[in-house]
C-alpha positions in Angstrom: -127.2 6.3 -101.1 -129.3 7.3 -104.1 -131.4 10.2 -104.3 -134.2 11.5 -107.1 -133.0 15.0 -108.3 -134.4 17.0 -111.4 -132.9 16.5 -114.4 -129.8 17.4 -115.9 -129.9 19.4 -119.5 -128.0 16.2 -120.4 -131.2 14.1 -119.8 -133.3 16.9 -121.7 -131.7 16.8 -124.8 -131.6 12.6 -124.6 -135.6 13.1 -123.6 -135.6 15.3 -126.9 -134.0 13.4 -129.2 -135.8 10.4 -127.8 -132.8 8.5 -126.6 -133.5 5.6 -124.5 -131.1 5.7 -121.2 -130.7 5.3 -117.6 -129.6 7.9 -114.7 -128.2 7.3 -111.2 -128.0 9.7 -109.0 -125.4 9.0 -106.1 -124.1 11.4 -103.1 -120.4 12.6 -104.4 -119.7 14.0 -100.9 -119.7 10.2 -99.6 -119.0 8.2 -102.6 -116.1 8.0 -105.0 -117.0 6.7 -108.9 -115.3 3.6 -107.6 -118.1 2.7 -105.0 -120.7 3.7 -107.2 -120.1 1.3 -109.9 -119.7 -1.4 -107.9 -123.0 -0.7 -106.1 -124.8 -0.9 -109.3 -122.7 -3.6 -110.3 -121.0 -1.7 -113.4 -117.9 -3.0 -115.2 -115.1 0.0 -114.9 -113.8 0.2 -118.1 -117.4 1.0 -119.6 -117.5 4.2 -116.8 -116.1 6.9 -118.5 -114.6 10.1 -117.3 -114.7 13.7 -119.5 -111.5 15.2 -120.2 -110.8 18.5 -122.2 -107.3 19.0 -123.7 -105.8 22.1 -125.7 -103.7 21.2 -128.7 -100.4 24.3 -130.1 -103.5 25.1 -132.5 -105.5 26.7 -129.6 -107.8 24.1 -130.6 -109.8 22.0 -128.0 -110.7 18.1 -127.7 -112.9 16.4 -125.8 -111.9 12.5 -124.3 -113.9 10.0 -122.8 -111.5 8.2 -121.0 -112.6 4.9 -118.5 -112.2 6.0 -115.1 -109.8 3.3 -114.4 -107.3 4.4 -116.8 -105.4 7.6 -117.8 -105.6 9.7 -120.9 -102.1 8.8 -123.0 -101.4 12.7 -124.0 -99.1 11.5 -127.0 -101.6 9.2 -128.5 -104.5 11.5 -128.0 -101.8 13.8 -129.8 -101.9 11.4 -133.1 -105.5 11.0 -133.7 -106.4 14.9 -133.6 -102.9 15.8 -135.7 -101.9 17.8 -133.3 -98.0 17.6 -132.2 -98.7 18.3 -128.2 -101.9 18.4 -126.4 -102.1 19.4 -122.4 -105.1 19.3 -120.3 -107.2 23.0 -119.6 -106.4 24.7 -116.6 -109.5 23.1 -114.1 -110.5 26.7 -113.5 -111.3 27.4 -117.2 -113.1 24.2 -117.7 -116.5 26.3 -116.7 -116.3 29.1 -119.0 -115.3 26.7 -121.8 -118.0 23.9 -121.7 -120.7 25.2 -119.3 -119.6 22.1 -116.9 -117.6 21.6 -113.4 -115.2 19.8 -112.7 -116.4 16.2 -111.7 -119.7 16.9 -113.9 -118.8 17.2 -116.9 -120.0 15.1 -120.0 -119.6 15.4 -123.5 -123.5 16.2 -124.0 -124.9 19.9 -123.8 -121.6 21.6 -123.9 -121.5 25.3 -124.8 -119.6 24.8 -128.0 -119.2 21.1 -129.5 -115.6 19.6 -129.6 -114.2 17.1 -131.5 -114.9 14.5 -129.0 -113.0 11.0 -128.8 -113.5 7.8 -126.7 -111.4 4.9 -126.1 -111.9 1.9 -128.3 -112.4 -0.1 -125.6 -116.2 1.3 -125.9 -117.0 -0.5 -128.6 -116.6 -3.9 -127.2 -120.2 -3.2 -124.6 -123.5 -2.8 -125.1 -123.6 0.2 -123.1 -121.4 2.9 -121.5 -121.6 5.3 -118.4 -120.3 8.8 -118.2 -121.4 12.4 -116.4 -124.9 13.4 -116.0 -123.9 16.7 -116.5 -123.8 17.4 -112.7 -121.7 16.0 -110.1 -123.3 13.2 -108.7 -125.1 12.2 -111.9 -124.1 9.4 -114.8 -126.3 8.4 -117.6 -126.1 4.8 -119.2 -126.6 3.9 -123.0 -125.3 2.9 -126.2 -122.3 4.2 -127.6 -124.6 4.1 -130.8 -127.2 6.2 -129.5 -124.2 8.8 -128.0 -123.0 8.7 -131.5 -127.0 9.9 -133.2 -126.1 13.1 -130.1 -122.6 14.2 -130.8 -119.8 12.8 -133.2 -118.0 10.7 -131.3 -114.8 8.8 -133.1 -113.7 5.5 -131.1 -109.8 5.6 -130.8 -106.7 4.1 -128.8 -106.5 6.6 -126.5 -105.0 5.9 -123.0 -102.8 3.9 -120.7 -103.0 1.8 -117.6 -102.7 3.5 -114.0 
């Protein structure tokens, strides 16, 4: 199930700025995120996913979003001031943050965004999210993501 691949420029620049963590590597082709975090025996709402949004002002937003749940486009909306926000085209996703889709992570991206993640984050001692390749999450603090990119807690999404 897991296998020992090199590491991700995420893990690089959390080697660099000394930031403690841990890394599971798990084969996408036979495993959905749901599996994998109950075969480590995470908690759901602390797995998050990566999503990228445009707002009218051509400007773009990262959200960490738990897997579990749904990005609410309206609220997401209110906390960047926008009026509307829609989600990028999957195909531009690449050119605009260096990632894929299913590997993306708010760490290492070409450009940094204004990145927000539900509050529900705050409530654990630590959170999981992409490695930066598919197949890959990391684990630690929302503090320690915090001393690696700005990342503002807000209400942010809706039940599936």
């Amino acid at each position: 199930m897991v296998k020992k691949l090199d590491k991700t420029n995420v893990m690089r620049i959390l080697d660099q700025k000394e930031i403690n963590y841990n890394y599971y590597y798990f084969d996408h082709k036979t495993l959905n995120i749901f599996d994998v975090a109950n075969s480590y025996g995470q908690d759901l709402a602390m797995v998050f996913k990566t999503l990228v949004t445009s707002g009218r002002s051509k400007v773009h937003y990262v959200f960490m979003v738990p897997v579990e749940k749904e990005l609410d486009l309206k609220k997401a909306a209110k906390v960047t001031g926008e009026k509307t926000l829609e989600m990028i085209p999957q195909k531009e996703l690449l050119p605009l943050t260096g990632y894929v889709h299913g590997g993306c992570s708010p760490i290492g991206m070409k450009k940094q965004f204004k990145t927000f993640i539900d509050h529900i984050a705050v409530n654990s001692e630590t959170i999981y999210f992409s490695g930066g390749r598919v197949g890959c999450q990391v684990q630690l603090a929302l503090s320690d993501l915090q001393k690696i990119i700005p990342v503002t807690p807000a209400n942010i999404t809706r039940e599936v």
